[in-house]
C-alpha positions, 0 to 999 in steps of 0.5 A: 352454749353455741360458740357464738354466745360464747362469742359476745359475753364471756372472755373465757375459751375452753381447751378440750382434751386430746386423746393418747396417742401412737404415731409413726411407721409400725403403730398399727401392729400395736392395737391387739397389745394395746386394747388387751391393755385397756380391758377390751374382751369383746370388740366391735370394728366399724368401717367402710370395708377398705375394699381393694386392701387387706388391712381391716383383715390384717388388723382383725386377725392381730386382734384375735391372734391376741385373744379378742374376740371381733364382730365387725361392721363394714358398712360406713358410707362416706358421709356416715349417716345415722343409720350406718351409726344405729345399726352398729349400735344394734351389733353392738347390743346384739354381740354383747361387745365391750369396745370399739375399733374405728378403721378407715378416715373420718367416716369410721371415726365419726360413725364410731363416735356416734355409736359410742354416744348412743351407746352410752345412752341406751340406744338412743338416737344419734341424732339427738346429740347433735350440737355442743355437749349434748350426751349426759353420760360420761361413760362409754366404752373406749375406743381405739381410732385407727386412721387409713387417711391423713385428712379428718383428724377425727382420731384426735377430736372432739367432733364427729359428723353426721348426715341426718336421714330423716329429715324433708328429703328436699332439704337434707341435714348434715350436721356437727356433734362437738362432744368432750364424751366423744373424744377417743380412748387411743389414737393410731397414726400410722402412715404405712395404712396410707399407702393404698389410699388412691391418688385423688383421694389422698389429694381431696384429704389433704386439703381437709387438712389445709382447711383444718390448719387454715381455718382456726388460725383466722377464726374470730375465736383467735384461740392462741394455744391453736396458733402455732400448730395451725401454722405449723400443718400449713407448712407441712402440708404445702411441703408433702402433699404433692409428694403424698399425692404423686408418690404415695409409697414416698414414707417421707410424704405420707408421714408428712402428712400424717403429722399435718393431719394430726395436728391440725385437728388439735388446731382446730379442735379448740380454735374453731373452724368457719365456712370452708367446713360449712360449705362442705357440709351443706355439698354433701348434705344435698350430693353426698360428695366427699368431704375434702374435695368440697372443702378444696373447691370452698377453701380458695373462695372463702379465703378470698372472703375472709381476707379483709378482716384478717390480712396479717394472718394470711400473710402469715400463711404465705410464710408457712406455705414457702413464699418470700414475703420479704417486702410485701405489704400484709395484703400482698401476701395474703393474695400469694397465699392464696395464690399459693393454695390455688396453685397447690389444688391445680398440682394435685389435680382437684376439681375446680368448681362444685358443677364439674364434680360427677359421680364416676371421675372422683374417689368417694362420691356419690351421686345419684345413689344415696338413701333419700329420695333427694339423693336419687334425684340428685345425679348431678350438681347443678350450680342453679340458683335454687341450689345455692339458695338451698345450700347457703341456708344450710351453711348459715346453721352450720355450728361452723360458721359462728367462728368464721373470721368475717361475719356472715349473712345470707347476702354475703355468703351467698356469692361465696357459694355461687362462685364455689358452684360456677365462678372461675378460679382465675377471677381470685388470683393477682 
């Protein structure tokens, strides 16, 4: 059932599992140990490489320092596509493997989680499981999330995200798997990973994580087992991610973050997400630009748009994010949150706009160099209206967008994106 007929009849809202987990400086040194634990004999390792770092080399070589065996793949492209998920698949298969390790952020999780689906329906197309509980086999083979990012919470949710290739190459698809057989076996939050992760990049991934705390705490679905941990990674994140960004071997910051990051997946991973995420997802459908930054440049916009409905929950916001609102009306303080948010995003230096992104000044994106013809087209992000047609239709199919505070339409999310293209910051701040 999608969320918004879940919505209309029923009352009932359903709490999805959590993974085991281990947080804190030092828990990667137990992987090797802990998969022994779980039985795992043959592993397949799937990420995006990490170049420029030792830590898939240091991780694999603890493995088989404990008797694994490893086969590794290392082609996970941001935005993972089918494809990276279906060769894995064919390694999988090849190697005769009996477990998997995701390293990396979000892509190598979500990958990895998509495999494990496909895997456990022999093979089968990874696209096929797009949507809500779509596997029909609980059992498949246990994995262990090791994140290098405080950004996706992947390692802790129900969800993984993929970009379908195969599709019209004029309208590219990027779509959301909500799956309760996808939920990791072990997650491994260890903030010492994050010390190589570049500025820019530590930057757009903390604001995926004030979209995963933001968005669940105004969502329709008003879920209150996510409240309170939504508010509390707002809190964290406006108090570490400048610190995380500016000094990245600050353990403090980066520790910081690696909570907000956490448990603003557990937030949303029953409360809901909106149109920050499906903005997101429509960018990178069409250019391939990286997730949190296209959540950053949408996040200020669709507050602004969701506002009117939900002006005590952004007031709340303010609070979490260090503001006085001590005699304040509800709506003031909602507009200092977002004052507040769109101050954050200028300190840690992210694009403003979707047209002043390019391929060559921002970690992670890749313009004119994807596998579609589309992508090869698309060296630019031109901000016309043809594309915010495109991508406004693209984020009214996002599983998404039915948990958005206000409700949408292509006539009122289609100014949301055309201003996410082109319009000026300045014209949402009081």
């Amino acid at each position: 059932m999608q969320v918004d007929e879940l919505l209309k009849p029923f009352p009932i809202k359903e709490f999805h599992p959590f993974p085991r987990a281990l947080l804190g400086p030092g828990s990667h040194e137990m992987i090797g140990p802990e998969a022994l634990k779980l039985g795992f004999k043959k592993t397949l390792v799937m990420t995006s490489g990490l170049r420029g770092t030792d830590i898939v080399h240091k991780i694999v070589e603890s493995m088989r320092y404990h008797g694994l065996e490893v086969v590794v793949y290392d082609q996970v492209e941001s935005n993972p596509k089918d494809y990276n998920v279906m060769d894995s698949v064919a390694m999988y298969q090849e190697n005769h493997c009996d477990s998997f390790v995701s390293i990396g952020g979000g892509s190598s999780h979500d990958a990895c989680k998509g495999a494990r689906i496909s895997v456990a329906h022999d093979g089968r197309n990874v696209n096929e499981f797009e949507g809500f509980n779509k596997s029909e086999n609980p059992k498949n083979p246990p994995h262990i999330a090791v994140s290098t990012t405080a950004g996706t919470g992947s390692e802790t949710s129900w969800a993984y995200v993929i970009t379908d290739t195969t599709t019209d190459p004029g309208n590219p698809h990027k779509y959301v798997a909500f799956d309760d057989n996808s939920v990791t076996t072990l997650a491994v939050d260890d903030p010492v990973l994050y010390y190589d992760c570049p500025v820019d990049y530590t930057a757009q991934c903390g604001f995926d994580v004030l979209a995963h705390a933001s968005e669940p705490y105004v969502s329709r679905l008003n879920f209150q087992p996510s409240l309170g941990n939504a508010l509390h990674a707002i809190k964290l994140t406006a108090e570490n991610l400048r610190q995380a960004v500016w000094n990245g071997q600050d353990l403090p910051g980066r520790e910081g973050m690696m909570y907000a990051q956490y448990i603003a997946a557990q937030a949303f991973n029953s409360g809901g997400l909106g149109i920050i995420h499906s903005i997101s997802h429509a960018v990178s459908a069409f250019y391939d630009t990286h997730h949190g930054l296209n959540n950053a440049v949408a996040l200020p916009r669709v507050w602004a748009f969701n506002m009117p409905v939900a002006y005590k929950r952004f007031a709340d916001i303010a609070e979490a994010m260090g503001i006085d609102t001590h005699g304040m009306t509800d709506p003031q303080a909602a507009d200092a949150a977002l004052n507040a948010a769109i101050r954050l995003l200028r300190d840690v230096g992210i694009p403003e706009r979707f047209v002043d992104v390019n391929a060559d000044s921002y970690s992670k994106n890749r313009l004119g160099q994807g596998p579609t013809r589309f992508y090869e087209q698309a060296k630019e992000i031109k901000g016309d209206s043809g594309d915010v047609d495109r991508i406004t239709h693209h984020v009214l199919g996002d599983a998404c967008t039915p948990g958005n505070a206000k409700e949408c339409t292509f006539d009122t999310v289609r100014p949301v994106v055309e201003h996410c293209m082109t319009g000026d910051l300045d014209d949402l701040l009081t």
